[in-house]
BADRENKOL-515749 format. One record per atom (N, C-alpha, C): x, z, y; residue in one letter. Coordinates in steps of 0.05 Angstrom, whole numbers, plus 5000, padded with zeros to 4 digits. Each point is the difference from the previous one (the first is absolute). Example, Ala and Ser with C-alpha at 12.3 -4.5 7.8 and 13.67 -1.06 7.14 Angstrom:
<pts>
526451564886a498250005024a501850005024a499349865021s501650015024s498550145022s
</pts>
This chain:
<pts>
686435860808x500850125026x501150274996x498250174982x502050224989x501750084990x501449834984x502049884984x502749945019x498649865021x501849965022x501250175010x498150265011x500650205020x502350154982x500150034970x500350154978x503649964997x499749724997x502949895001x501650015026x499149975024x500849985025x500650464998x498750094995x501150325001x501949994986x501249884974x500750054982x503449935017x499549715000x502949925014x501350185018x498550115020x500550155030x502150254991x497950174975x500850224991x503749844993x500049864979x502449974985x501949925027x498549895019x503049835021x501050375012x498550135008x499950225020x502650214983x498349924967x502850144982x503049975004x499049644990x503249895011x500850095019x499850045023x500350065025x501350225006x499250254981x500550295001x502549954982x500249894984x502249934983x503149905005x498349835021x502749845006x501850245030x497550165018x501250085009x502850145006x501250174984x502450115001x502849795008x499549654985x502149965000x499449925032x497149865012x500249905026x501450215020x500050274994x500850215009x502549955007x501449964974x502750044994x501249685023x499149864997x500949765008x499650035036x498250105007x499550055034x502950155001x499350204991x503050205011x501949874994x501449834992x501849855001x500549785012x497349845007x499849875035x500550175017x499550164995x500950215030x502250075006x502150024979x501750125005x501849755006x500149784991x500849825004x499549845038x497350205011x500149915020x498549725004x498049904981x498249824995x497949965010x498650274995x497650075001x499850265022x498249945017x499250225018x496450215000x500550174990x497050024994x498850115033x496349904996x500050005017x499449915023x501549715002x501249775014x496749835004x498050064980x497749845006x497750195010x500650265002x499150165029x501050015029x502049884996x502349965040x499049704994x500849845002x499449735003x500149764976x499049705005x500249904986x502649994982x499049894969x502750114983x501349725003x503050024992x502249774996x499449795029x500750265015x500649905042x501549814984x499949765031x501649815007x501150005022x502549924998x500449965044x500849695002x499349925021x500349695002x502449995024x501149765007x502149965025x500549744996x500949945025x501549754999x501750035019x503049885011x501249875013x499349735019x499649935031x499949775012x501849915017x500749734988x501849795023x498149805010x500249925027x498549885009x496649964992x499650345000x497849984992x498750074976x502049914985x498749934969x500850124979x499150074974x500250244978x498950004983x500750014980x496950064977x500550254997x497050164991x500550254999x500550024967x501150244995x501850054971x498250385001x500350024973x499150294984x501550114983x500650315004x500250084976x504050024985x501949875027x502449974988x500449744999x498849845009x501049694998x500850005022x502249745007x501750055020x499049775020x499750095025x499049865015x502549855030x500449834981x502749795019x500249835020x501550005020x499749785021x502549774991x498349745002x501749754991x502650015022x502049784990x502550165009x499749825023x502350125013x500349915029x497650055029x497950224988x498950145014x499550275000x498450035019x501050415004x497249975001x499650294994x496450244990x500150095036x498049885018x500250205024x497550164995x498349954981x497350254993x500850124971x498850204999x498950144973x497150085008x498649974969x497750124999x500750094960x497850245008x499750184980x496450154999x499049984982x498050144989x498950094980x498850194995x499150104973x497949854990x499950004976x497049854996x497450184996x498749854999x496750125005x499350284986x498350135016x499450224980x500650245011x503849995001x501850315003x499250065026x500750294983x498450135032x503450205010x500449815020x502350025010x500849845013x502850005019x500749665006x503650084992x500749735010x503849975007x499949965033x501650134997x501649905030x502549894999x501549855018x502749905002x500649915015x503549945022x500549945016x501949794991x500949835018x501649775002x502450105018x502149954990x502549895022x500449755009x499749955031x500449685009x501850085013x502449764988x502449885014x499250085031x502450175011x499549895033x498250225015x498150094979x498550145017x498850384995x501749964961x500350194990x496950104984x499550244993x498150084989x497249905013x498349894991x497250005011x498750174995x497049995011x498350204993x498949974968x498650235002x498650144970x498149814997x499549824975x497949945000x498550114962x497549914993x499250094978x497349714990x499550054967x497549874992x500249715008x503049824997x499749655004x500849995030x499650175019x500149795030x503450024994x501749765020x501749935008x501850125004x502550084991x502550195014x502649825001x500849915021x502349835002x499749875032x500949875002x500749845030x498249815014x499149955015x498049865008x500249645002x498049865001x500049734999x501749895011x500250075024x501749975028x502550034992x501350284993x502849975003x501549924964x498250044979x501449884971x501950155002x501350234998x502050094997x499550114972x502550074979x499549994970x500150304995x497550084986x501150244984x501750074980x501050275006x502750004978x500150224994x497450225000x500050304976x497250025006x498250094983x497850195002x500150294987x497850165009x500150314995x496949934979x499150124987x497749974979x499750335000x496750035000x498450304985x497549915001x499250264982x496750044993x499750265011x496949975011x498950255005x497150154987x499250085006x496850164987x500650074974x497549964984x500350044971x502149814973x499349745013x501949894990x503150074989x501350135029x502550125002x500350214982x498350184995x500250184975x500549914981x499249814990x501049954967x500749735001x501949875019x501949804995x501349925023x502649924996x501849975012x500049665006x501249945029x500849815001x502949934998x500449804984x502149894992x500249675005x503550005018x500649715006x503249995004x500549695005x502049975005x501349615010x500750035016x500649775018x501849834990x500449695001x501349895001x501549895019x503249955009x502050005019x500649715002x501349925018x500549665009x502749814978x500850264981x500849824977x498750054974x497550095002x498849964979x500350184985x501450215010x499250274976x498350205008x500050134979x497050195005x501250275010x498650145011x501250255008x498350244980x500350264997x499350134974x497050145018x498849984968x497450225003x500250245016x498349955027x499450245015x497350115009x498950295008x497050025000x499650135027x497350025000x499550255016x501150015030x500449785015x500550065025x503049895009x501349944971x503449935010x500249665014x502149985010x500749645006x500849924988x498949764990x500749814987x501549745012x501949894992x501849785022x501850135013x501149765019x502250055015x498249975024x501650135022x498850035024x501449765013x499549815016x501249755019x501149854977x498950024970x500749854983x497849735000x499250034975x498049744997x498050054976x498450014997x497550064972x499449824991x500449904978x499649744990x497050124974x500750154990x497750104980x498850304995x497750024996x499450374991x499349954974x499250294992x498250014974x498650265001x497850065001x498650255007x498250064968x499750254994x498750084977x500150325005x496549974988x500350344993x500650174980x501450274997x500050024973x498650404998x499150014978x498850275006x501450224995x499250235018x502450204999x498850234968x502350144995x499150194983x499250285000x498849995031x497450155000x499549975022x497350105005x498750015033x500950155019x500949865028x501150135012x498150005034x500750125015x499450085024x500149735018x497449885016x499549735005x502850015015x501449625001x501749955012x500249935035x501750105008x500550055039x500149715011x500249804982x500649745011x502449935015x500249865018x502349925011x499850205030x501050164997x500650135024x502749975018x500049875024x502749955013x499749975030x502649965014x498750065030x502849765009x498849845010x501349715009x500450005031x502949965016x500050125018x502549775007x500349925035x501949935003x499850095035x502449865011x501750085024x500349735016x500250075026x500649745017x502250135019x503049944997x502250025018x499149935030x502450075019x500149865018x500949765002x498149785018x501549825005x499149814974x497850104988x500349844965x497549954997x499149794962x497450114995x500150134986x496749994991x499550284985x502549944962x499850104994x501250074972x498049924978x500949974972x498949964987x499150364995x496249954980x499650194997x501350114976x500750314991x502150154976x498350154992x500650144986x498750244985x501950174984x498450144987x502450234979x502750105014x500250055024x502150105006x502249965015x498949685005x502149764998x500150055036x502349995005x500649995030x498049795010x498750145031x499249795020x501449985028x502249895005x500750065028x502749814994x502450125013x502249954991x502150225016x501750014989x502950224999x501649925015x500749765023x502149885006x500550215024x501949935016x499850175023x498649985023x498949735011x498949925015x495850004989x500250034978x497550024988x498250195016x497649905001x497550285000x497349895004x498550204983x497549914993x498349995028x498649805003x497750005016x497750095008x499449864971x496750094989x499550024971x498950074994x499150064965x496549924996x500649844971x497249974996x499550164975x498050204984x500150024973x497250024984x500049894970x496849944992x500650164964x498150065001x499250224970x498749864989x501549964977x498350004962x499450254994x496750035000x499550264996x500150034969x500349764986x498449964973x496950044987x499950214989x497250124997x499350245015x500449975029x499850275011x499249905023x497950125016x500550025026x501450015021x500449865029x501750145021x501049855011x501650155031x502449725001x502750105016x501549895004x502350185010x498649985038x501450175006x500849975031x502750115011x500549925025x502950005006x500450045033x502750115011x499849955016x502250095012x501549955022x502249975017x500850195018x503050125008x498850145021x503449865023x499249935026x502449925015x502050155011x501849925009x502750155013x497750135020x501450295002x497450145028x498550194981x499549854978x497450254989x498449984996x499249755004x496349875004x499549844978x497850204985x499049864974x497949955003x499949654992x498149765007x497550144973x498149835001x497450054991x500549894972x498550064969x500350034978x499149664998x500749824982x500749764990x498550054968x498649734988x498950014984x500549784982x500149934967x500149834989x501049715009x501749995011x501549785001x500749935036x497950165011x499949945035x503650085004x500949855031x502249995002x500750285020x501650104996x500450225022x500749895030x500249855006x501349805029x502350044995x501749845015x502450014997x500650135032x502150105000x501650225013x503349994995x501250085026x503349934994x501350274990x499050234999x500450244987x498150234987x499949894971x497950194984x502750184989x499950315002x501850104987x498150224979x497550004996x499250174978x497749884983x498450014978x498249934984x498450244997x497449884991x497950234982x499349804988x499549964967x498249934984x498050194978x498349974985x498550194995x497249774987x499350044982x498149924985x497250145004x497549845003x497150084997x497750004982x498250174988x498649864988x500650184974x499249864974x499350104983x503850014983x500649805004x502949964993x502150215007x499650165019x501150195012x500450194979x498050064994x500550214976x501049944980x501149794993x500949894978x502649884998x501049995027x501949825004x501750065028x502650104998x501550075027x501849685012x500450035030x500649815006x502650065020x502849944976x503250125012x499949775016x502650115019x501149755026x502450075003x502149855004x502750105024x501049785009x500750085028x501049885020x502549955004x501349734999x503950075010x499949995029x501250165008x500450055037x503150045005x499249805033x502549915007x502550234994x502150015001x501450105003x500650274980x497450004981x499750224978x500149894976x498649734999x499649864968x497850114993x499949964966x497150064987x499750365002x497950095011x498450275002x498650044981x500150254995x499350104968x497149975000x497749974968x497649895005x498050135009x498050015008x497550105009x497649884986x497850195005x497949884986x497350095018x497649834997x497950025007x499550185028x500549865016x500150015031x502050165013x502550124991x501650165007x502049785015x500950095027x501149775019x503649994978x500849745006x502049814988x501249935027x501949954998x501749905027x501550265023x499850075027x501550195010x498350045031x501650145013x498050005024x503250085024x502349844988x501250005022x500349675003x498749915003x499949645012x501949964989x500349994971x501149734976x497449804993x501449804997x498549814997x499049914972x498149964986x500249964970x500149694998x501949974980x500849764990x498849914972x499750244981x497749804979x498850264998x498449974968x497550134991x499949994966x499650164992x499449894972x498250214991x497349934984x498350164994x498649964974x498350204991x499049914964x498350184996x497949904985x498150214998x500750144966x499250245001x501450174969x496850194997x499649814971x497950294989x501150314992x498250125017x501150334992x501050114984x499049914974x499550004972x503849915003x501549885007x502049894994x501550085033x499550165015x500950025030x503250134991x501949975017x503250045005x500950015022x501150284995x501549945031x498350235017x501150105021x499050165023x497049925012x497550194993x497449995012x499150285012x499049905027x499850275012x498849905031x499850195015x501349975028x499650305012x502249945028x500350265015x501350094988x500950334999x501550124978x498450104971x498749764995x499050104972x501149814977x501550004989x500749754978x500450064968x499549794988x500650094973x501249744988x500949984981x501749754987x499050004971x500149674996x498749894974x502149874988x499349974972x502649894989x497349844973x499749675011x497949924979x498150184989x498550085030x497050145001x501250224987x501650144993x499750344991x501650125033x498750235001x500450115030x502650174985x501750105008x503450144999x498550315016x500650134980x500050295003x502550175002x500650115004x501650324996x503249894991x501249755020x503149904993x500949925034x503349894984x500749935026x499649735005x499849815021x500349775001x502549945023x501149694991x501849945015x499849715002x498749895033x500349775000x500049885032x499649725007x501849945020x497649995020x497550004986x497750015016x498850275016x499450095020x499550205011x497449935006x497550245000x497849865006x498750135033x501550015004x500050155024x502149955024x501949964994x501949835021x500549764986x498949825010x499749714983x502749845000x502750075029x501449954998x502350064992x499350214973x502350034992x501049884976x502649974993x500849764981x501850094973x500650195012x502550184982x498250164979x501050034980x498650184981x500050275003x497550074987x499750425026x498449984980x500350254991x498750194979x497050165005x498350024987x498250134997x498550154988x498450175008x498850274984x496549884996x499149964977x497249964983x499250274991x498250185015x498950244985x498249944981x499950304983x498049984982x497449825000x499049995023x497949905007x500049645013x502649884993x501349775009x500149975029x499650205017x501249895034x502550005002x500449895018x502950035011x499950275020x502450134994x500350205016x501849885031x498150145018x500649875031x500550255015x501850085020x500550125012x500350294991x501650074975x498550254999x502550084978x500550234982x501650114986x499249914975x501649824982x499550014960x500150284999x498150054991x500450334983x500450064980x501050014987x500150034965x498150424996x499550125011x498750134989x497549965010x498949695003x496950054997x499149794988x498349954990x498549844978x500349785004x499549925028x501449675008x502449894990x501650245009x503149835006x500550144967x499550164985x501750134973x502149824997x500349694995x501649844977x501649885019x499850195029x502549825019x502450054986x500150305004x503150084989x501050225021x500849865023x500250215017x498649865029x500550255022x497949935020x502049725016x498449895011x500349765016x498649995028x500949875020x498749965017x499349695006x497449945009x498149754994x499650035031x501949665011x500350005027x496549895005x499349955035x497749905012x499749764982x501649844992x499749734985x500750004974x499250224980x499850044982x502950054983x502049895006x501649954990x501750295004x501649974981x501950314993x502450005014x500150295021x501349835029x502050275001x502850075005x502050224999x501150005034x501550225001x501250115014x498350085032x498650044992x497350115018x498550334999x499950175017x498450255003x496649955004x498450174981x497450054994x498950095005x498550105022x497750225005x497950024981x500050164973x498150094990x498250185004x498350074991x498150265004x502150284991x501849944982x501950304990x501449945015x501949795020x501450055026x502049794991x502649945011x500749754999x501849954982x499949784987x501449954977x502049825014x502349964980x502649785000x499949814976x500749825012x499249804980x503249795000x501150104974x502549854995x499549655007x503149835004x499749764996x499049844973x499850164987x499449824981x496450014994x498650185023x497450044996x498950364986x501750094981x499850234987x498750275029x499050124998x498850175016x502250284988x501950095028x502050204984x498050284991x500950024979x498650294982x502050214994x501849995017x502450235003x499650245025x502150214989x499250255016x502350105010x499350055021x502650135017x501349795022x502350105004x501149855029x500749654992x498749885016x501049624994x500949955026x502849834999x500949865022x500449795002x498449745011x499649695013x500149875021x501049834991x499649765041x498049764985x498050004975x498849834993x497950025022x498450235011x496649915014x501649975028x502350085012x499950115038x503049775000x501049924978x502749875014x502250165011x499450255002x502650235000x499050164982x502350214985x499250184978x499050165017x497350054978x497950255003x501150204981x498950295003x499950174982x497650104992x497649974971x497850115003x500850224977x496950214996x500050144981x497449914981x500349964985x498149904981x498850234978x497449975003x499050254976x497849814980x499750094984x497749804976x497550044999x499249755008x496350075006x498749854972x501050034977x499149864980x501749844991x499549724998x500949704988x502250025012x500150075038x501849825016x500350295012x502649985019x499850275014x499749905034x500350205016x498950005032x501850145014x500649875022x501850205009x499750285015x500350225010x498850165015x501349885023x497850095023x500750065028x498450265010x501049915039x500450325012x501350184990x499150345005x503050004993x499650154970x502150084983x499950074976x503250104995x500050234985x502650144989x501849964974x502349935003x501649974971x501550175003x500950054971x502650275000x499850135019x497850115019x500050215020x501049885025x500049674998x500549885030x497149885008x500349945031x497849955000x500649605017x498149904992x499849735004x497549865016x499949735017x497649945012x500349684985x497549874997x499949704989x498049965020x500149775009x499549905025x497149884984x496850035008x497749984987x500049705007x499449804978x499449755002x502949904992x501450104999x502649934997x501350094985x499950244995x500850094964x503650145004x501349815018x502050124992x501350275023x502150165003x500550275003x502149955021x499050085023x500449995030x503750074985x501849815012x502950215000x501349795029x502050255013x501849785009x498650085028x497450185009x498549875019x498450275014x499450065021x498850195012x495949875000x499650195005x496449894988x498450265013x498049915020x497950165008x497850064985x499550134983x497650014977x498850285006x497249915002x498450195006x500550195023x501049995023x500750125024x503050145001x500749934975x503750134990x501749874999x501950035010x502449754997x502250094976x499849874984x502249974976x502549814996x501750084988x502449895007x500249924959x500949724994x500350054968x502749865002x501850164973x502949875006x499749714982x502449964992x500849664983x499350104976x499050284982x498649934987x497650094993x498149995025x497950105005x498950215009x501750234988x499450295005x498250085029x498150135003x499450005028x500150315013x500049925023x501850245019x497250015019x499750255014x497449995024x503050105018x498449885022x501250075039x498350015010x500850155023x499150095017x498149835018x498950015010x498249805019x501549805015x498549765004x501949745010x501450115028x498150095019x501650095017x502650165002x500150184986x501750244989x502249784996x499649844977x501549844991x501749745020x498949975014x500749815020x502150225019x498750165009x502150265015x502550024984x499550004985x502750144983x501449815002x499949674990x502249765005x501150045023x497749995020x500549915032x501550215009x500150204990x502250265011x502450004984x500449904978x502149974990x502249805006x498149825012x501649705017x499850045024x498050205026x502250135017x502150155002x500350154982x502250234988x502349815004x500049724981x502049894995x500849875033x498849955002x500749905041x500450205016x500250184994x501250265021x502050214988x501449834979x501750084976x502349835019x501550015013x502349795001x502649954981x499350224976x501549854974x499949824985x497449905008x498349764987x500549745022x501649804992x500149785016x499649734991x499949785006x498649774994x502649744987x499050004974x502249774986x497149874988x502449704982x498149924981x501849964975x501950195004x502549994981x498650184974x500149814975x498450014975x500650394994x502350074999x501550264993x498450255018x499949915030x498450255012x497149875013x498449804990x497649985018x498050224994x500850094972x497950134989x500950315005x501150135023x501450195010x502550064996x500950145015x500050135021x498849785027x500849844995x499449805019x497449764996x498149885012x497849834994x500349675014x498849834996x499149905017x496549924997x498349855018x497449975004x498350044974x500749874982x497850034970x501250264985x502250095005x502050164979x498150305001x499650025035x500050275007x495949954995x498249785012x498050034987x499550074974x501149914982x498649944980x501150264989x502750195009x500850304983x498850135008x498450045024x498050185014x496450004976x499849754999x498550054982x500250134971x503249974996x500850104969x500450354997x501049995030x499650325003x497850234993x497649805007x497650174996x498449914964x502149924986x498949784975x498049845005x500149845015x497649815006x501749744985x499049874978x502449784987x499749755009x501749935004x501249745012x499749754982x501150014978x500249794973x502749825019x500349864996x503449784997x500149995030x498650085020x499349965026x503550075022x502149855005x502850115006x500449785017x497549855025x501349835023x497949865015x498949965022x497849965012x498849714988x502349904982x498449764988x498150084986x500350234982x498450074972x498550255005x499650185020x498950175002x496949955011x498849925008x496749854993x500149944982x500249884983x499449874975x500350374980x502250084993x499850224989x498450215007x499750055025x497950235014x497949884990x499649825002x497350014998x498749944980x501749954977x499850114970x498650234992x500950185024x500150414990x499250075023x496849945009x499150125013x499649985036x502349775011x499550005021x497949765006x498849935023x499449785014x500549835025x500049744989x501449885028x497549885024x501150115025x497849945021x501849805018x499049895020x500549825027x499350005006x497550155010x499450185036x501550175008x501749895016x502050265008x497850185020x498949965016x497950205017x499650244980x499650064979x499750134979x501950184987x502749935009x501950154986x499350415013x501350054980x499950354998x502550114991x500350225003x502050204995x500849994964x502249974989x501349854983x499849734977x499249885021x499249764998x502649775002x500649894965x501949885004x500649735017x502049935027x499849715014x502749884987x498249694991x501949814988x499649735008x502949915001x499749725007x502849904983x499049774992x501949844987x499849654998x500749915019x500549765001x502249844993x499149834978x502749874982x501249845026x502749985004x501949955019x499450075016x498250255015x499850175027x500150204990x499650175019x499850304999x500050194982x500950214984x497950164979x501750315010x496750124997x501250265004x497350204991x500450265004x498250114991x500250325015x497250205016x501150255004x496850054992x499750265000x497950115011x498350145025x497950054995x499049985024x499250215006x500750235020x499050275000x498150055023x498149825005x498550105016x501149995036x497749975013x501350065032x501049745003x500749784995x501049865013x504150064995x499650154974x503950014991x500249974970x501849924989x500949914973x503050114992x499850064979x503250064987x501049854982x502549925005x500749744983x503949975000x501549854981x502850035008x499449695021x502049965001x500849735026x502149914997x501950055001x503649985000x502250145001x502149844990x501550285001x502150005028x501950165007x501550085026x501249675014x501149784977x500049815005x498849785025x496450064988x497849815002x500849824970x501449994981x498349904969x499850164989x500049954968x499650184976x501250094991x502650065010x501150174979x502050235029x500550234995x501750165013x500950184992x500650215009x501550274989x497650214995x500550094980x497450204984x499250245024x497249995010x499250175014x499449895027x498750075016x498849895016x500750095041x501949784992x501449955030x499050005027x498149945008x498849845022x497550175001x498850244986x498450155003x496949774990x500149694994x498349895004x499449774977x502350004984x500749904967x497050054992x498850264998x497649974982x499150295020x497349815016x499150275023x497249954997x497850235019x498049885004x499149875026x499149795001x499649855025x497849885005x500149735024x496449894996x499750004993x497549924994x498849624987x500449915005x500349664996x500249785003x499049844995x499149735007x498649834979x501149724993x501150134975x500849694986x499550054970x498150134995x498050034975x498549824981x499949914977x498849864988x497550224988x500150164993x498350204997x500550284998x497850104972x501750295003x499050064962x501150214990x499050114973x499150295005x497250054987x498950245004x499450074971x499950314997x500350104973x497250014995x499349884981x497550034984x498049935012x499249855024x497749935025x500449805011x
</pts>
């Protein structure tokens, strides 16, 4: 028995040697399973080793199940309306996968063997599935497959979530296998997708779509009814909800996993928006084509889609996008930032057709990404501050983000000009435009940094002095102006002049145009050579009475155009005659009646020309009849009156 124990040590020692001996080359040989992608170390701490996945294909029912890459076929002249798929025993994980049925489009998510395809009842044939793994499993192996088509060829190795088949084709065979990845990775999301369709007017419902795929239709007479939509969360929590809002404004109550919104003859806006654990993991884009606009740029996770002047939406197309991989405009309100395959865009320009903020715009419009990736909204690109540095030069970033020209700025340093092309002007000294007012302005521009501002009120050049009208930027000319209790007079190119008090000023016209009526050298034509003296007639002698005292007129030379010019420069037009006062201009001008014009001196008398020795317009220079151009009533055949500055 001792002998025994003796020999039994003896062996143990020598195998344990071997053992230590042989190790280096077992060494050598692992690391080269590995690299080859063979061997996963490991793999028998996550789950059972050398997984299997099982599946089969059913026609009428029937299938044998297949493992491992063997191809699982439907005899000819019948169609697969099920799939089933499962892992085998042990893995601690499952598969999930969906079916496409003919007719009715994507089904739901199913996982672990139950049924995904078309029901007893209707046999309609599947013709693509989607395949994944989730939990631990998913870390260290991939699923791998690929379908066979209705003439018998195979379509190529695909994993992880893609379709396999033709869609409204026919599936005659699969082949499913796993293979292990070369290294451990972060458990797999499963089949995440959001299956959604539309019911027209007048129609039924639609087949259900996914990924993006229009639900509605484009025609002209088209428009959606009602909407149903249902979430593949995959391995996540949650579920979508949804909901409608009608012509009017009235947004109906939130809609859940597949519930129908009712149908209605005008939905013109959407909210969708994801719940639950998936939320954080997964954004949920949408856009709407609306009547008379077409497709509206995308939105995401509950930000309204559609419009709110009663267009009608005609389709829908929506998709769910992990963050990790998000594109495209995310935000809401005026806060946005843009992704380009999950990296957020910092400190450049962008240019594209999507606006995330006026949904209906279609044209391509440029945009500013600060340092910090927002979009710049309502406000000045700056290039001297840390945000904007890599603009270049300053810009202005309209209410809807987009880079918007030929517009004036109220900044905090005072108001900027903003060229057509967007550029914020950074020039100094005198600029002259009809880009902001539609007639040329004159401003003065000084440099507040990046961009310059214009001055207003009043301010001195070369020892002249000037007024810029506050809020308005540009430099009173052409025009008489009550400012601050003073009346100023500025010529055509701005310069400004002080007068005397309005009254004063009113005296002085009104005595200069009785002078002229008790002048009988002064008589009444409308002969082009003397209207403008020695001789007048009705607008000739108003409007030089005012020139007398420099009160400016601008192009103002005939009762057609004199309101319109007066009141360019200072006057105002009233029609309460009860109200008229002492030189208070009366005008009337009715196209094919009457036109004339005098003033009004108080008391119940006016001075004005009338005619000449004739009774028409034209006579011998000087004033015949004592009554060519006199002072007389009132009268009333008045359309109103023009008063200076009130």
């Amino acid at each position: 028995m001792a002998r025994t124990q003796t020999t039994s040590s003896v062996l143990l020692v020598a195998l344990l040697l071997a053992f230590v001996c042989m190790m280096p080359s077992l060494a050598y040989a692992v690391d080269a399973q590995l690299a080859a992608g063979s061997v996963t170390v490991g793999i028998e701490e996550e789950i059972q080793s050398s997984p299997n996945i099982e599946y089969r294909l059913l026609a009428n029912g029937k299938g044998a199940w297949k493992s491992d890459g063997a191809a699982s076929v439907i005899p000819n002249g019948q169609s697969a309306t099920k799939v089933q798929i499962k892992l085998g025993d042990g893995q601690m994980g499952s598969v999930q996968y969906k079916a496409y049925v003919n007719g009715f489009g994507w089904q739901g998510l199913r996982a672990n063997g139950r049924s995904a395809g078309s029901s007893t009842a209707s046999s309609k044939s599947v013709s693509a599935v989607r395949i994944a793994l989730t939990g631990k499993v998913s870390q260290l192996y991939d699923v791998i497959y690929k379908a066979k088509n209705a003439d018998g060829s195979w379509g190529p190795w695909l994993k992880n979530g893609k379709t396999a088949g033709v869609k409204n084709g026919t599936l005659t065979g699969l082949r499913i296998k796993l293979r292990a990845k070369a290294k451990k990775t972060a458990s797999g999301a499963g089949i995440v997708d959001i299956n959604y369709r539309a019911k027209l007017k007048n129609a039924r419902w639609q087949p259900w779509v996914s990924n993006y795929a229009g639900a509605g239709k484009v025609s002209k007479t088209a428009r959606i009814q009602a909407l149903r939509m249902k979430l593949d969360a995959g391995a996540y929590g949650g579920h979508v909800q949804y909901r409608i809002r009608l012509a009017g404004g009235e947004w109906l109550p939130w809609k859940t996993d597949g519930a129908s919104t009712g149908e209605y003859n005008s939905i013109e806006a959407i909210q969708i928006k994801l719940t639950g654990s998936i939320s954080k993991k997964y954004d949920i884009v949408y856009r709407t084509y609306v009547n008379g606009v077409g497709w509206q740029s995308r939105v995401s996770n509950g930000t309204t889609a559609g419009t709110s002047e009663g267009r009608r939406i005609k389709a829908v197309q929506i998709k769910v996008v992990s963050k990790a991989k998000r594109s495209g405009w995310f935000g809401s309100g005026k806060s946005w930032s843009y992704y380009q395959n999950g990296t957020l865009l910092k400190s450049r320009w962008l240019s594209t057709t999507e606006s995330p903020i006026n949904v209906m715009t279609v044209r391509s419009k440029r945009y500013w990404l600060d340092a910090n990736g927002k979009l710049a909204v309502a406000r000045i690109v700056d290039p001297s501050t840390k945000l904007d540095a890599a603009s270049g030069k300053a810009y202005y970033a309209s209410d809807w983000g987009y880079i918007r020209g030929g517009v004036k700025l109220s900044t905090s340093k005072g108001i900027a000009l903003v060229g057509r092309d967007g550029v914020v002007l950074s020039r100094t000294g005198w600029f002259e435009t009809a880009i902001f007012d539609d007639v040329n302005k004159r401003y003065y521009l000084k440099s507040a940094g990046s961009f310059s501002v214009v001055k207003t009120g009043f301010f001195k050049v070369a020892g002249k002095t000037y007024y810029a009208v506050p809020n308005r930027g540009y430099i009173l000319r052409d025009a008489t102006k009550l400012i601050g209790g003073t009346w100023y007079v500025a010529d055509s190119a701005g310069v400004l002049k002080k007068l005397t008090s309005a009254d004063s000023l009113v005296e002085r016209y009104v005595s200069w145009a009785i002078g002229i009526a008790q002048d009988n050298s002064h008589g009444y034509t409308q002969d082009l050579s003397g209207r403008w003296g020695p001789d007048y007639d009705c607008s000739s002698l108003v409007i030089s009475s005012l020139m007398s005292v420099g009160l400016p007129v601008g192009a103002a030379t005939y009762t057609g155009n004199m309101k319109s010019e007066l009141t360019a420069r200072g006057w105002v037009w009233h029609t309460n005659m009860s109200t008229i006062r002492r030189g208070d201009i009366l005008l009337v001008h009715k196209v094919g009646g009457r036109q004339h014009t005098e003033i009004y001196l108080g008391g119940g008398r006016t001075v004005g020309a009338h005619s000449s020795e004739t009774g028409g317009i034209y006579g011998v220079t000087g004033d015949q009849t004592g009554d060519e151009i006199n002072v007389g009533p009132y009268y009333s055949i008045w359309q109103g009156y023009l008063r200076l500055g009130r």
